[in-house]
C-alpha positions in Angstrom: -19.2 113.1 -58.7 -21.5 111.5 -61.0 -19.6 111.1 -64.6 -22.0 111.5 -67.0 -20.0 110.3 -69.9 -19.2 106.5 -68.6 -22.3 105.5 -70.3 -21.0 107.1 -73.9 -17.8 106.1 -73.6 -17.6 103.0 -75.2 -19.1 104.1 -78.5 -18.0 108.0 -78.2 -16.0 107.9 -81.3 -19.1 106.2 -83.1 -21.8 108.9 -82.6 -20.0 111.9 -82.3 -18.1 112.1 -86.1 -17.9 115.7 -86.9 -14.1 116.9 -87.2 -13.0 119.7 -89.4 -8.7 118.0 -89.1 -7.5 120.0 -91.8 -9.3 123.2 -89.8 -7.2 122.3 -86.5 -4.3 121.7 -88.4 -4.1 125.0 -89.8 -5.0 126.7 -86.9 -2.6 124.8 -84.4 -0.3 125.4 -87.3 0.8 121.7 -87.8 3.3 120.0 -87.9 5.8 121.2 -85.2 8.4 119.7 -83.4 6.9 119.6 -79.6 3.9 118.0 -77.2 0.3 118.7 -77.7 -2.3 118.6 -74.9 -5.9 117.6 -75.4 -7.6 119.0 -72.6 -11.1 117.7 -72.0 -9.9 115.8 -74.4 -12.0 112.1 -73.6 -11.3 109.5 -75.6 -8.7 111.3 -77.9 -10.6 111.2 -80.9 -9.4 114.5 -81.9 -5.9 114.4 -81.0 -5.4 110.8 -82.1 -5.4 111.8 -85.4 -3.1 115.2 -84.9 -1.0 112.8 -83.6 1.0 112.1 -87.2 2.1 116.3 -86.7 3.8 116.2 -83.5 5.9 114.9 -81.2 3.7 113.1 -78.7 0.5 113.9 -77.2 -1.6 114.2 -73.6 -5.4 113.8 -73.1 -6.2 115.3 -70.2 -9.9 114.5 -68.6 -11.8 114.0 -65.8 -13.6 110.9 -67.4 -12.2 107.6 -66.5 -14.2 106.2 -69.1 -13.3 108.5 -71.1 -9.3 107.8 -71.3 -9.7 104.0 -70.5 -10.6 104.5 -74.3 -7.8 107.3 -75.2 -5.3 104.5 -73.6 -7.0 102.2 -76.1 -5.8 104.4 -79.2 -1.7 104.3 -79.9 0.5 106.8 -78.7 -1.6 108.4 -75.9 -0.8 109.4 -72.8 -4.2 109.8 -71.1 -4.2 111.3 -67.8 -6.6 112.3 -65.2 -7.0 115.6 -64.2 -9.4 118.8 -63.8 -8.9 121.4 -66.8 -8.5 124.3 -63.6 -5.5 122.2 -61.8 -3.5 120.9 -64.3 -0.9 118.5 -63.2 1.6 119.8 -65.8 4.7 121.9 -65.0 4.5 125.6 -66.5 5.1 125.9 -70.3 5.3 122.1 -70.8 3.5 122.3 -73.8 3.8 123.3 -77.5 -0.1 123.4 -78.3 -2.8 123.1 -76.5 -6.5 122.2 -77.8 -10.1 122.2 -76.7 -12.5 120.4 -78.8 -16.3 120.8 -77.6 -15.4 120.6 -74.4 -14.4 124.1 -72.3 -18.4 124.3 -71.7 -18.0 121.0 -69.3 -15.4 122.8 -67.3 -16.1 123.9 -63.8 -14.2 126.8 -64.0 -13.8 128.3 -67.2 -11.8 131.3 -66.5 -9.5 128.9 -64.0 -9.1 126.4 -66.9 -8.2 129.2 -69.2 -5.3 130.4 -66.9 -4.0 126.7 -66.5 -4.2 126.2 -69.9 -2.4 129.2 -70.9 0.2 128.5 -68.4 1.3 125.1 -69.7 1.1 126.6 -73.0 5.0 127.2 -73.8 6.3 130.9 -75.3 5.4 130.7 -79.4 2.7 128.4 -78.7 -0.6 128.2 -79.7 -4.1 127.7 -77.7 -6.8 126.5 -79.6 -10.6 126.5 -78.6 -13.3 124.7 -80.9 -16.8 125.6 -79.4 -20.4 125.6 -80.6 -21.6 128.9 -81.2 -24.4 130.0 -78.7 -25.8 133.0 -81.4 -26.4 129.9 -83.5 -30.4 128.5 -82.8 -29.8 124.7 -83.1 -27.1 125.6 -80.4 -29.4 126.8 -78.2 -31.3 123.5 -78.4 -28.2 121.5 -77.4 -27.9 123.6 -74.7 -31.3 122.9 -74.1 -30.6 118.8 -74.3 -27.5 119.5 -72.0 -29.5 120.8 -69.1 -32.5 118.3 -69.6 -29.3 115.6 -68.8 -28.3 117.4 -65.9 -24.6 118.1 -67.5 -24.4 121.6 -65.9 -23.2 122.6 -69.0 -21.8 126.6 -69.0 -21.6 127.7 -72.7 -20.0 131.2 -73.5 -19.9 132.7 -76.9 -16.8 133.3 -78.8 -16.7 136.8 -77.7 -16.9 136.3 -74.2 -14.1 133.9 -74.3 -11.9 135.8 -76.3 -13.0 138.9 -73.2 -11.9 136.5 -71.0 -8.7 136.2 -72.7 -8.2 139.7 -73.1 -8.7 140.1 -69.3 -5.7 137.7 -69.4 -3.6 139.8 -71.4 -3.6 137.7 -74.3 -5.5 138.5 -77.8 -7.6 136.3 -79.0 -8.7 135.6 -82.8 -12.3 134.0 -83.4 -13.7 132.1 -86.2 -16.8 130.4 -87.7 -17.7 127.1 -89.6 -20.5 129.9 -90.8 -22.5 127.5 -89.0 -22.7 125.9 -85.4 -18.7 125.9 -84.8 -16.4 128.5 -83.6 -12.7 129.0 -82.7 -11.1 130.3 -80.5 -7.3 131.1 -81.2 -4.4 132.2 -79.1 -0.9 133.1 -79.3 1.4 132.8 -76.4 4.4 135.8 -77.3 7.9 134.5 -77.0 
């Protein structure tokens, strides 16, 4: 499979800067004693800096490029893997988080399930999406299939549905601009 992002790799972190931390934070509801997994999380940009908040964390990607530079950052455990086949034990996980990146995944409703089963009782999933009402979304998407990334976006909504489906509630909220999350609770 052709990995598209082995060409941005090495200067990721440099061109992709917006991060709302203080957002994630609260919604992972930071700190806490216990591992967080960034899935599709690349070159850990995101989770590097939750790192202070917990007790250790995994980047999970497909992109060897991706976590040569995660491996790069301190305190990272990158490791390879496909969002729909984890290769994590059930409820292994305190948090998990998806930053930008659930639209890359093959199978979104499979990756869901995975997620949620690593996701520990009293832990939290979060999702950070672009939102696809939003018009200058709608010309990313645009870019995205002009570079052949077979990007699948779904709207907040339908990923909440999906979670619902699931059994589990999920609570959605804006940027009031191009970013949306996704959040879900796992019941003890």
């Amino acid at each position: 499979m052709f990995d598209h992002f082995a060409f941005v790799a090495p200067i990721y972190d440099k061109i992709i800067r917006f991060l709302n931390i203080e957002k994630l934070k609260q919604l992972l509801e930071l700190p806490i004693d216990g591992r967080l997994l960034d899935a599709g999380g690349g070159t850990g940009r995101v989770s590097s800096q939750l790192k202070p908040w917990v007790d250790g964390v995994v980047v999970s990607d497909l992109s060897r490029s991706m976590l040569k530079q995660a491996g790069n950052k301190r305190d990272l455990l990158p490791v390879q893997a496909h969002a729909e086949k984890l290769p994590f034990a059930d409820e292994s996980f305190e948090r998990v988080l998806v930053v930008d990146a659930l639209h890359h995944f093959c199978d979104q409703e499979q990756a869901l399930a995975d997620l949620l089963r690593v996701l520990k009782p009293g832990g939290k999933l979060v999702i950070e999406e672009p939102d696809i009402n939003q018009f200058i979304v709608k010309i990313l998407i645009a870019v995205e299939k002009l570079l052949l990334l077979r990007s699948r976006f779904l709207s907040p909504e339908q990923i909440a549905d999906i979670m619902k489906a699931k059994g589990f509630s999920a609570r959605i909220e804006s940027d009031g601009g191009i970013i949306s999350w996704i959040t879900v609770g796992k019941e003890l």
